[in-house]
Steps between C-alpha positions, in 0.01 A plus 500: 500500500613834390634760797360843370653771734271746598554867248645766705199716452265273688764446702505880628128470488453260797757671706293875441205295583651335767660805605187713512279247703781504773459858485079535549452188724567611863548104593727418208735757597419475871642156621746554726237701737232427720146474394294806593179370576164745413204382737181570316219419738238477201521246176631641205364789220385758797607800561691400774687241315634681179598806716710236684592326201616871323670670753681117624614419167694846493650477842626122418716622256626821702570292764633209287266252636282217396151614530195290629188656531303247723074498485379384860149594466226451800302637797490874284882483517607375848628176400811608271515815715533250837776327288725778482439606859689215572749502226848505565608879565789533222346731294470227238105479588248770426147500491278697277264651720204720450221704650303146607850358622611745651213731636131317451554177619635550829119685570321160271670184658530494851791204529776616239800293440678835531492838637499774238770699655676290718565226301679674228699806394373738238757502191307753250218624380480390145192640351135640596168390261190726519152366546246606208115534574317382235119430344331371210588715211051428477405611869350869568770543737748813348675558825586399854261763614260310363612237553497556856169663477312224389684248762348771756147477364477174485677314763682130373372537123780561315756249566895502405711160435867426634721186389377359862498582888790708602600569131662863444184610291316323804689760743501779342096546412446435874763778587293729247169381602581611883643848370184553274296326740289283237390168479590264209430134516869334450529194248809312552656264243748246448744767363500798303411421160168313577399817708628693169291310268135521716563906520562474095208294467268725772432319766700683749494863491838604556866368635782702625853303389828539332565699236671257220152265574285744401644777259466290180134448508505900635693589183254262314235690655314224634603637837442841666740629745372689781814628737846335575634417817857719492516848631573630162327411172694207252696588149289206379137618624556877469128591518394292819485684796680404826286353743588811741424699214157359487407617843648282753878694579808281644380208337767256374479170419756338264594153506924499596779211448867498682765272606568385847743232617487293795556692833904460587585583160843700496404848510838552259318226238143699565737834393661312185153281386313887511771679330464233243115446439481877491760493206246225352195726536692758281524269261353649154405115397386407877279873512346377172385180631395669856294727244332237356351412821414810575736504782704816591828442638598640824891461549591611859645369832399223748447728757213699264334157431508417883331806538229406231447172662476635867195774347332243313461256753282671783253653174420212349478294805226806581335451168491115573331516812275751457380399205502138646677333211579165516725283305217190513 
């Protein structure tokens, strides 16, 4: 059998190829370091898991380590959140928590496999995600006046859906229900894009969730936006009034994602893994795909995301029980 050597051109070929996949796979080129393991307490394609996924794929390679980005879903995030509670402290663990990690469930479940501020140490802030409130592009309703107005005339009529019991969109209606003080039957479902589908086809009246869920079928204008959650109105929605704007001032309610690492985590690696995921969030590719989401990054320092966590806690923990919101 004939030995053909291999022409010099394809040759040079496979070593550029081989070359450039060294150079855009943070585990190819990553070996000799440790794995840096991404808790996401929720299974993959949410929000929660391609912010992790974005912003972790860009620190693996600054720090020249193998990434793993880890889905523990359960119990509205305590089960991979209790996992890295008891993690080893090396900096080599971090969880991606959230506003029901971090703030909400400590008010929801009463026997956590962790304690929201004891248990770990606040790394950064990565990025916040306002709340949209939204109708049938069909129903009467223009505004959240009148929205508001006819939840006030008739007690429990309109209703609003959530992606279940304890959801964000589940928290933050009952937050703007006790500041408007008007009663709307909730609707829970098993997620976010069943509760979607019912407002689309009108049987709910209205839901109050993420941005990126809702904006297409906004844009599509099968959707009506009535107010966002942020203090300030969104690039994307330029014509919806803030909920403050809308008559209720001080009200804030967008959903928020950070780091933390187990508690006894260096304070020097807590310095070097912020430094570093802030240099991530500045990231023109990693921005675009925190756009995408809907997400706006928030690069700052642990001590500012401690600070976020210790406000959060005690208001939603309010909202929770005087709303009497259960988890069940």
């Amino acid at each position: 059998m004939m030995n053909i050597k291999p022409r010099p051109m394809h040759r040079r070929r496979r070593m550029l190829l081989a070359a450039l996949a060294l150079a855009t796979c943070p585990i190819a080129h990553a070996q000799a370091g440790k794995t840096l393991r991404v808790v996401v307490p929720f299974p993959p394609g949410g929000s929660t898991d391609i912010l992790a996924r974005a912003v972790g794929a860009r620190l693996g390679q600054q720090l020249g380590q193998t990434l793993l980005v880890d889905n523990r879903p359960g119990a509205g995030g305590a089960l991979g959140a209790g996992e890295v509670a008891k993690a080893e402290p090396d900096g080599n663990t971090l969880l991606m928590g959230h506003i029901g990690t971090l703030a909400v469930n400590p008010a929801l479940y009463p026997k956590l496999p962790y304690d929201a501020q004891k248990s770990f140490v606040p790394v950064a802030w990565v990025a916040r995600v306002p709340n949209v409130l939204v109708v049938n592009a069909h129903s009467p309703i223009k505004s959240l006046k009148q929205l508001i107005e006819h939840a006030q005339a008739q007690p429990g009529k309109l209703s609003y859906s959530s992606g279940g019991n304890g959801s964000a969109a589940h928290i933050t209606f009952e937050y703007l229900k006790l500041k408007a003080r008007a009663d709307l039957l909730h609707v829970p479902y098993r997620g976010t894009a069943p509760s979607i589908n019912d407002l689309l086809g009108g049987q709910v009246d209205a839901t109050f969730t993420g941005v990126p869920t809702v904006l297409p079928h906004i844009r599509s204008g099968k959707l009506r936006a009535l107010a966002v959650s942020s203090t300030q109105r969104l690039a994307a929605l330029p014509d919806v009034p803030t909920v403050a704007e809308s008559g209720y001032a001080g009200f804030e309610a967008d959903q928020w994602y950070g780091f933390v690492a187990p508690a006894g985590t260096p304070a020097a690696k807590v310095r070097q893994l912020n430094a570093e995921i802030n240099k991530a969030l500045r990231d023109p590719a990693v921005a675009r795909q925190l756009a995408a989401e809907g997400a706006v990054p928030t690069p700052d320092t642990p001590q500012a995301f401690a600070e976020l966590i210790a406000r959060e806690l005690p208001r939603w923990a309010d909202v929770v029980r005087t709303a009497k919101v259960t988890a069940d």
